[in-house]
N, CA, C and O atoms as a GROMACS GRO file, in nm:
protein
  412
    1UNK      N    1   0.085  -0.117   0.000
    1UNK     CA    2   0.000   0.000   0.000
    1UNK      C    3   0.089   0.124   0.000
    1UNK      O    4   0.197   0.134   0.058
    2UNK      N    5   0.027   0.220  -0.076
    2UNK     CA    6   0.158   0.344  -0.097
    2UNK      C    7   0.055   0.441  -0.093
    2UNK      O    8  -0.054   0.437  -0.149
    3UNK      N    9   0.121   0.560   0.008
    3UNK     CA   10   0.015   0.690  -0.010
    3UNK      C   11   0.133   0.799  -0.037
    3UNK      O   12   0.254   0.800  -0.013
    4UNK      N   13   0.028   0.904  -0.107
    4UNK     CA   14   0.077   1.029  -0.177
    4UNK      C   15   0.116   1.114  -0.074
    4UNK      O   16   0.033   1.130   0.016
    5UNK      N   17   0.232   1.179  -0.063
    5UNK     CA   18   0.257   1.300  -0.010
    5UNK      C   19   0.188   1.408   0.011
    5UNK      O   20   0.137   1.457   0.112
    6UNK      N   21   0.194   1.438  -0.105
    6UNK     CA   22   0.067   1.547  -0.191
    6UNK      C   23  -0.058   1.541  -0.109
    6UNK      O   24  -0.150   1.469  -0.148
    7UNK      N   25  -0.068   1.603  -0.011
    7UNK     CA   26  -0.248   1.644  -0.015
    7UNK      C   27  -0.330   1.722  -0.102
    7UNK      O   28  -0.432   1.779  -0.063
    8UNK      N   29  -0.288   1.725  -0.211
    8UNK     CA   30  -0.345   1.833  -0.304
    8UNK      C   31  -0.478   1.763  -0.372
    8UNK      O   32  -0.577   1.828  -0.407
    9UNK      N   33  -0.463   1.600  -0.386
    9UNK     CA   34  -0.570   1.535  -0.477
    9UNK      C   35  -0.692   1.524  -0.341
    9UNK      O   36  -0.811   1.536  -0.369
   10UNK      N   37  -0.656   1.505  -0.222
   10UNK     CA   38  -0.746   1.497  -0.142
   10UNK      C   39  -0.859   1.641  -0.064
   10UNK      O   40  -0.962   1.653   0.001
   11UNK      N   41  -0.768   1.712  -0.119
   11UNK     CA   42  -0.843   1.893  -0.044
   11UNK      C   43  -0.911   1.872  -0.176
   11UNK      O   44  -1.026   1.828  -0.175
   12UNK      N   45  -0.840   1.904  -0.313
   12UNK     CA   46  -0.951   1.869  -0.461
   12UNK      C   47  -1.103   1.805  -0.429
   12UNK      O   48  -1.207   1.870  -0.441
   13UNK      N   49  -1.098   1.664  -0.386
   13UNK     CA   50  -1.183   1.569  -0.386
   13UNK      C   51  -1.283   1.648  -0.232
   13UNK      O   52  -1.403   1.675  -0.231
   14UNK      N   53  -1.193   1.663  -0.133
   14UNK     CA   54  -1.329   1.678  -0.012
   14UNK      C   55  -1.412   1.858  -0.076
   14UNK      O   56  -1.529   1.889  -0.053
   15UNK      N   57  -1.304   1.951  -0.162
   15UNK     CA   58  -1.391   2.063  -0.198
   15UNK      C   59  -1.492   2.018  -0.283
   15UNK      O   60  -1.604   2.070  -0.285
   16UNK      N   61  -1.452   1.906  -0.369
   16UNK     CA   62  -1.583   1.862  -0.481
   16UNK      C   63  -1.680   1.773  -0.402
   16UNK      O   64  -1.793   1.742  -0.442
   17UNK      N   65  -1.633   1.741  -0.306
   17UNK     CA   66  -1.811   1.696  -0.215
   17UNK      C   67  -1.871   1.812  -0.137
   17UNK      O   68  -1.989   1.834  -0.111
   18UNK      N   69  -1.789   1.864  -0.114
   18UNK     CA   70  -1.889   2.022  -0.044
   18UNK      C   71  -1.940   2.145  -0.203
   18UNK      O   72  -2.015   2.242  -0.201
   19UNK      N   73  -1.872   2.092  -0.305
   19UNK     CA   74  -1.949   2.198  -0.387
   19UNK      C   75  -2.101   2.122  -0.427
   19UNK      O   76  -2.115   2.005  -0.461
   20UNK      N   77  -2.210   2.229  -0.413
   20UNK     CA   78  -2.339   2.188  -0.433
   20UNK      C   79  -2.385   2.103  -0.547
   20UNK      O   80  -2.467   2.011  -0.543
   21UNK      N   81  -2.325   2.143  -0.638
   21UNK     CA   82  -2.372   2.088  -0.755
   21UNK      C   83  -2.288   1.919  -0.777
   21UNK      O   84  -2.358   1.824  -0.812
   22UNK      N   85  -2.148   1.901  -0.752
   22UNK     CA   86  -2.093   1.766  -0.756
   22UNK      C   87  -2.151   1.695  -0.620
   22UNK      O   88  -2.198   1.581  -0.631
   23UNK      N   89  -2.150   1.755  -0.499
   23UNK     CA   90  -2.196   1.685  -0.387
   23UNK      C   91  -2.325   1.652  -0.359
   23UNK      O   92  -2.354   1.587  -0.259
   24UNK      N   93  -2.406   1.692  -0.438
   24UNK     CA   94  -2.565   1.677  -0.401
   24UNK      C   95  -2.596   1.568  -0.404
   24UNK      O   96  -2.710   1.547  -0.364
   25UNK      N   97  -2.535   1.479  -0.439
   25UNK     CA   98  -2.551   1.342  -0.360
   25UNK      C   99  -2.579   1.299  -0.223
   25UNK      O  100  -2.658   1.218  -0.174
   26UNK      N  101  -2.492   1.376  -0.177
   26UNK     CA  102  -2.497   1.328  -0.016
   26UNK      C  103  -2.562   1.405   0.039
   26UNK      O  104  -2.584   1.522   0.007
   27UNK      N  105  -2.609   1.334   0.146
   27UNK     CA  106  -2.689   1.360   0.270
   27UNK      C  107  -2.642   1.524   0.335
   27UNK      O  108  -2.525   1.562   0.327
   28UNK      N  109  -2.762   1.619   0.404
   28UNK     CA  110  -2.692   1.714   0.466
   28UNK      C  111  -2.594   1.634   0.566
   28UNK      O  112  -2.473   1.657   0.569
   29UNK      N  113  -2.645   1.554   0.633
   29UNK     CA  114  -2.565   1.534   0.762
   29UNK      C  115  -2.424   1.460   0.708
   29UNK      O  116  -2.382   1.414   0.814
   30UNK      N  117  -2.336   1.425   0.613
   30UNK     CA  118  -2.282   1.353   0.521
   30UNK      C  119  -2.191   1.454   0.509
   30UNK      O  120  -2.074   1.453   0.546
   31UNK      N  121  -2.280   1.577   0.434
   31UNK     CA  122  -2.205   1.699   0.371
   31UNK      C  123  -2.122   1.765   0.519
   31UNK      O  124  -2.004   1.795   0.536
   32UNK      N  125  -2.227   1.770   0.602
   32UNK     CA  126  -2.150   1.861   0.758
   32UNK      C  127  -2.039   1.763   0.790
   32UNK      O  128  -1.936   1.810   0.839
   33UNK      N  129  -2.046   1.645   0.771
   33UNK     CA  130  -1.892   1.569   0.822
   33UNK      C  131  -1.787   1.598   0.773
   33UNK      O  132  -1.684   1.633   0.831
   34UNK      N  133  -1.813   1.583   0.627
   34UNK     CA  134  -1.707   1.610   0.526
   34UNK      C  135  -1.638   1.777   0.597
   34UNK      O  136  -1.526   1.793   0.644
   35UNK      N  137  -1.727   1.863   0.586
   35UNK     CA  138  -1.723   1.997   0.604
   35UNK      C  139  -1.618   1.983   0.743
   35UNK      O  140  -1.499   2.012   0.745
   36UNK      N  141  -1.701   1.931   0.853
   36UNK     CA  142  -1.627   1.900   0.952
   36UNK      C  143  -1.449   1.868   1.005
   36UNK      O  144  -1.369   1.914   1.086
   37UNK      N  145  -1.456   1.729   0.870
   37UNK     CA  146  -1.346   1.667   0.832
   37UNK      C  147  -1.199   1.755   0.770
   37UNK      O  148  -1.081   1.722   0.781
   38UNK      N  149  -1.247   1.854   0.715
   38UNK     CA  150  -1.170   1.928   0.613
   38UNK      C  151  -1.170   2.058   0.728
   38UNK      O  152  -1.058   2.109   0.716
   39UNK      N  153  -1.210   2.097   0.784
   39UNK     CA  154  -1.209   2.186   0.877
   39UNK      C  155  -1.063   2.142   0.987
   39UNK      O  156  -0.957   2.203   1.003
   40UNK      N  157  -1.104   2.030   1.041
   40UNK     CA  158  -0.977   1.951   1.123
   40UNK      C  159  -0.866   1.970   1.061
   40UNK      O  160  -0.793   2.062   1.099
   41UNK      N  161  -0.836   1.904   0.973
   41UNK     CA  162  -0.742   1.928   0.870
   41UNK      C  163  -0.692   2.016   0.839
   41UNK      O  164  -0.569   2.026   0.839
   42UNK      N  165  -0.775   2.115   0.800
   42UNK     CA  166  -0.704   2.256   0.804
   42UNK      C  167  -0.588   2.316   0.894
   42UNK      O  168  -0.480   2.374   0.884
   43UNK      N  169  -0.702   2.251   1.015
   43UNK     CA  170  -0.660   2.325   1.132
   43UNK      C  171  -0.542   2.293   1.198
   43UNK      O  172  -0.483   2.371   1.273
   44UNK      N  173  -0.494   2.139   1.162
   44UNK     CA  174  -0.402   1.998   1.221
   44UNK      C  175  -0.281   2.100   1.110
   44UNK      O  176  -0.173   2.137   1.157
   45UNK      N  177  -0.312   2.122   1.006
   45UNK     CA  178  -0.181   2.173   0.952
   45UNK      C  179  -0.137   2.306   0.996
   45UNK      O  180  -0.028   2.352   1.031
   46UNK      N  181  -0.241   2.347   0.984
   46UNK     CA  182  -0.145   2.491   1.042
   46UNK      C  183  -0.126   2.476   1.204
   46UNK      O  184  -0.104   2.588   1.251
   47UNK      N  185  -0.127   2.407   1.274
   47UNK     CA  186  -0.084   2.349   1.383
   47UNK      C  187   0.019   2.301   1.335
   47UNK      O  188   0.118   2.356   1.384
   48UNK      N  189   0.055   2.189   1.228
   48UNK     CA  190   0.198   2.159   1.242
   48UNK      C  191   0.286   2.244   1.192
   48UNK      O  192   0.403   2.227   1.225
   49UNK      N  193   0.255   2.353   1.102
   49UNK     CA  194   0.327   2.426   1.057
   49UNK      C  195   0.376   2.558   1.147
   49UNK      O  196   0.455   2.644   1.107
   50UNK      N  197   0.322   2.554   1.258
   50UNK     CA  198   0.350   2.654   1.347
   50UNK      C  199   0.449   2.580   1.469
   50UNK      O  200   0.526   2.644   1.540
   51UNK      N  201   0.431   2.452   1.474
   51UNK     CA  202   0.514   2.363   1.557
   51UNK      C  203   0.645   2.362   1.458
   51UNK      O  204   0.748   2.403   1.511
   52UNK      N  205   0.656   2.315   1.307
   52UNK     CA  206   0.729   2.288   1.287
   52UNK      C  207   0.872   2.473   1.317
   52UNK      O  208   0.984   2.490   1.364
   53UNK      N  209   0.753   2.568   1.247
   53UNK     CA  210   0.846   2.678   1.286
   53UNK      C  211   0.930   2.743   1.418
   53UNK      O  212   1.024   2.822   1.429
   54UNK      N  213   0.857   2.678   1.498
   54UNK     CA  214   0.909   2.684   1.646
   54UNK      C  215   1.070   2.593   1.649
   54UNK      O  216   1.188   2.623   1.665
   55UNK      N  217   1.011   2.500   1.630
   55UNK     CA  218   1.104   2.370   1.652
   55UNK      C  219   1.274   2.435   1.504
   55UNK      O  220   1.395   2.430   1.524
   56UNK      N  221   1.211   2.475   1.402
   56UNK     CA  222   1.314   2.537   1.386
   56UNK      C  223   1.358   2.660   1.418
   56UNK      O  224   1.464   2.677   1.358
   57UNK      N  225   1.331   2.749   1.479
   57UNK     CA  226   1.375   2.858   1.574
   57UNK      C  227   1.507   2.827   1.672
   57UNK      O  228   1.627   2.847   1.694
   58UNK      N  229   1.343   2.740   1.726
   58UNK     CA  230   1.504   2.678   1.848
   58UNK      C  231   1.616   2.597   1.799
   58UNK      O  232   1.708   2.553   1.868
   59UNK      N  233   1.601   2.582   1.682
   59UNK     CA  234   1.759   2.445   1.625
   59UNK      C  235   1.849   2.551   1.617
   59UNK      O  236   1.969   2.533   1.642
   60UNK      N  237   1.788   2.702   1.572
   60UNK     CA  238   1.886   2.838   1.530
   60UNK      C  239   1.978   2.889   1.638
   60UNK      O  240   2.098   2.913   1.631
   61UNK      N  241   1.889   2.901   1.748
   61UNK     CA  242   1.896   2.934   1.858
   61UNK      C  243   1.957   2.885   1.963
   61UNK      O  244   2.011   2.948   2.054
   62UNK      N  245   1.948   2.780   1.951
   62UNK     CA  246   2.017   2.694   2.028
   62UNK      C  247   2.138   2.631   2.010
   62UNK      O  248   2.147   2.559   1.910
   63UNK      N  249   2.227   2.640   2.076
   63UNK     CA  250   2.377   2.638   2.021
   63UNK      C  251   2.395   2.484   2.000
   63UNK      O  252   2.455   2.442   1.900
   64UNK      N  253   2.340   2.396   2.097
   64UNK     CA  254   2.372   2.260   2.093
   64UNK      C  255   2.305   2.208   1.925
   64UNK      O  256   2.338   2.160   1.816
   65UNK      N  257   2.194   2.257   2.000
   65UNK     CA  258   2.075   2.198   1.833
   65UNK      C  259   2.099   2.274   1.735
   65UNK      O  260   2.019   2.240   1.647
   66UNK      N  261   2.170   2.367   1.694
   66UNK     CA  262   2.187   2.416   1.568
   66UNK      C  263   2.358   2.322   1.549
   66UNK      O  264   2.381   2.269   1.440
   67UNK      N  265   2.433   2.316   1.632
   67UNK     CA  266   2.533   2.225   1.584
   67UNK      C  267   2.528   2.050   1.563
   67UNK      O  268   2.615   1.980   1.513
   68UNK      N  269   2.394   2.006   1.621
   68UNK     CA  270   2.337   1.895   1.556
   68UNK      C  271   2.255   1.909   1.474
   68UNK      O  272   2.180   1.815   1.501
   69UNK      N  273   2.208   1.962   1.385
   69UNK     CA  274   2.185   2.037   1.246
   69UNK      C  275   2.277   1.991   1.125
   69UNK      O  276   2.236   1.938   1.021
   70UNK      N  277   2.399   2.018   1.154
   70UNK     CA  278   2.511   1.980   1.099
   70UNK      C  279   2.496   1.869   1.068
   70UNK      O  280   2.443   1.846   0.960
   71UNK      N  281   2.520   1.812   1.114
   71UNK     CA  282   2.488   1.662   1.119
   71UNK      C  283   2.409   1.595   0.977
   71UNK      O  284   2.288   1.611   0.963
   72UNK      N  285   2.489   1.522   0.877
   72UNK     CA  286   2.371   1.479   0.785
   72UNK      C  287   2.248   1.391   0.851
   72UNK      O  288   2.256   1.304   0.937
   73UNK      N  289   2.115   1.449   0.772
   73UNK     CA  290   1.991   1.372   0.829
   73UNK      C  291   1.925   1.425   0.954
   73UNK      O  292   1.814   1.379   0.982
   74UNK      N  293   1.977   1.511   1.028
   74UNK     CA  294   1.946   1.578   1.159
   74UNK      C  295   1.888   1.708   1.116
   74UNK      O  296   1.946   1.791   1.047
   75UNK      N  297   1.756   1.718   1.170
   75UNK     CA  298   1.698   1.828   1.166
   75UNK      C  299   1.676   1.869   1.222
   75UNK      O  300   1.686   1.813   1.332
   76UNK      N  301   1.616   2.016   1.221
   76UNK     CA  302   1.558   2.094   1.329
   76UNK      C  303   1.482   2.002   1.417
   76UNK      O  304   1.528   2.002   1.531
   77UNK      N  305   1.386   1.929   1.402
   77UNK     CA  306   1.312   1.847   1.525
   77UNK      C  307   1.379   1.730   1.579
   77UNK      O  308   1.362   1.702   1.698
   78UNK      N  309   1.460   1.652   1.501
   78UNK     CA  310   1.557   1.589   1.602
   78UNK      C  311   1.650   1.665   1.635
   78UNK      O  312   1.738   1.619   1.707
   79UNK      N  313   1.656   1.756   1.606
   79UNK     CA  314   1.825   1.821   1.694
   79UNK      C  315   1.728   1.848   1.798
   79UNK      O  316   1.766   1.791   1.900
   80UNK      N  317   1.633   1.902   1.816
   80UNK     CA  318   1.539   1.953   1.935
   80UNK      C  319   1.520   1.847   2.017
   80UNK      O  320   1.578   1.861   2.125
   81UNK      N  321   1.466   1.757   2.005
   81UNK     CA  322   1.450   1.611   2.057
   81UNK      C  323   1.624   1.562   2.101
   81UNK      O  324   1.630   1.508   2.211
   82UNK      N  325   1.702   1.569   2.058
   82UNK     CA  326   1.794   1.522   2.128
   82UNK      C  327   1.883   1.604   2.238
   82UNK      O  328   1.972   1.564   2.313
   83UNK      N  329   1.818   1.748   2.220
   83UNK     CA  330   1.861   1.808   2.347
   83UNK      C  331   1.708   1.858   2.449
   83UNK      O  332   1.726   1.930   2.548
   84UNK      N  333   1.642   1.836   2.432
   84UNK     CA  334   1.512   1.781   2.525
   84UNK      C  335   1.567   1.647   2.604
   84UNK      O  336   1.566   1.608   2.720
   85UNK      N  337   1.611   1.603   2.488
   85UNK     CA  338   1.600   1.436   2.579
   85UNK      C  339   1.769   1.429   2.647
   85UNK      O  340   1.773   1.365   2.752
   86UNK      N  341   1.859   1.467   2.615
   86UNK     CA  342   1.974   1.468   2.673
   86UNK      C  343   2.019   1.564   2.750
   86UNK      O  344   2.079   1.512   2.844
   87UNK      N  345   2.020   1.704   2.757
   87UNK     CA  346   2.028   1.811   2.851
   87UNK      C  347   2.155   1.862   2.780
   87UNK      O  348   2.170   1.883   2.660
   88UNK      N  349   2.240   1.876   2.879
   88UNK     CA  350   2.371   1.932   2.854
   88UNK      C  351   2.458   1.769   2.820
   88UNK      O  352   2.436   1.670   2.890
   89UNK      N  353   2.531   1.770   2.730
   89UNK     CA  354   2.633   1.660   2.725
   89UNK      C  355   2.717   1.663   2.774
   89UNK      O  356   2.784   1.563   2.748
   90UNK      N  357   2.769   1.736   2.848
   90UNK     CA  358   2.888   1.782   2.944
   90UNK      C  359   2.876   1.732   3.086
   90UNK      O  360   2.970   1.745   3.165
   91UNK      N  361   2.748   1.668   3.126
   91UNK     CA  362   2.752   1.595   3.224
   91UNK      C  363   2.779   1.424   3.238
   91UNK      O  364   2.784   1.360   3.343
   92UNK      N  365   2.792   1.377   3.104
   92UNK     CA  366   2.862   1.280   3.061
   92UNK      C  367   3.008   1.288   3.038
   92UNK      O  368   3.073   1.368   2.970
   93UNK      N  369   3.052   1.171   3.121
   93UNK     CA  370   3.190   1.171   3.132
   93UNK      C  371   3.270   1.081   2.977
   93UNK      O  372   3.388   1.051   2.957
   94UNK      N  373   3.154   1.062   2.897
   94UNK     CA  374   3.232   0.999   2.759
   94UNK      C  375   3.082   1.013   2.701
   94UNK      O  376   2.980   1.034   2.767
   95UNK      N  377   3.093   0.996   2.561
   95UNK     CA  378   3.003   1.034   2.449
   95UNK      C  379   2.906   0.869   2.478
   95UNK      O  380   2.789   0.858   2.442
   96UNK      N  381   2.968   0.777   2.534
   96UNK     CA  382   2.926   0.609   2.511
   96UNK      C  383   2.833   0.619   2.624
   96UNK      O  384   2.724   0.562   2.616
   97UNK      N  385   2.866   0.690   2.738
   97UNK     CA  386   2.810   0.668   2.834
   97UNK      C  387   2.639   0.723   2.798
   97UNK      O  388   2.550   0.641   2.823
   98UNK      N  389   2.598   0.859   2.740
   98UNK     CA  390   2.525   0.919   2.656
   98UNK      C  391   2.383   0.837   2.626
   98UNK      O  392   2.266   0.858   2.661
   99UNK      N  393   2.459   0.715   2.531
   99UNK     CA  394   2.403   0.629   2.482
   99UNK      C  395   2.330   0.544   2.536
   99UNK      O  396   2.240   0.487   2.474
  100UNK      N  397   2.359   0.522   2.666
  100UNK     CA  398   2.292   0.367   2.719
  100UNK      C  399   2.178   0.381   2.816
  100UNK      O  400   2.140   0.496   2.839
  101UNK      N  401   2.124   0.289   2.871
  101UNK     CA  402   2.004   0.269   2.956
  101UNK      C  403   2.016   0.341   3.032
  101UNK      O  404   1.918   0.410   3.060
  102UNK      N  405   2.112   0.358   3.088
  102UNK     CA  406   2.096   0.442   3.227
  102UNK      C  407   2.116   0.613   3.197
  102UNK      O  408   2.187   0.689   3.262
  103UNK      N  409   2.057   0.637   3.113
  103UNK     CA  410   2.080   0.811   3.133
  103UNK      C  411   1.920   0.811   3.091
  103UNK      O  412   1.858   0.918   3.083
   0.00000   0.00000   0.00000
């Protein structure tokens, strides 16, 4: 099973069930879900897009997380996530220690 990146074919498709004339098929109460549905959505993205801008702020900002940035494959939200989740690395007495169960 493979899904599209692209939300572009799916905003297409839920506007052509809320336009009157392609959607008049469905039920009012059908149409308010859809309406509903696409409303969430909206809303879930510009939620992540305001998370994601944060999260890169702080990779800028932050001296640790902008130098795990560097890093090929490391992005703004894992560089964030790995100094959330690790603190200062300077309280590790070796980079190995870092790594294991007990921190």
């Amino acid at each position: 099973m493979s899904y599209r990146k692209d939300a572009a074919p799916l905003a297409v498709c839920l506007a052509s069930l809320l336009d009157a004339d392609v959607g008049s098929s469905l039920t009012p109460r059908m149409r308010a879900l859809v309406a509903a549905v696409r409303e969430r959505w909206q809303f879930l993205d510009q939620r992540i897009a305001a998370l994601d801008s944060e999260f890169a702020e702080q990779a800028r900002t932050n001296e640790q997380a902008r130098r795990l940035t560097t890093i090929p494959g490391i992005g703004a939200l894992n560089a964030t996530a790995l100094v959330a989740a690790i603190g200062d690395v300077n309280t590790f007495s070796r980079g190995r220690v870092a790594s294991t169960d007990e921190v």
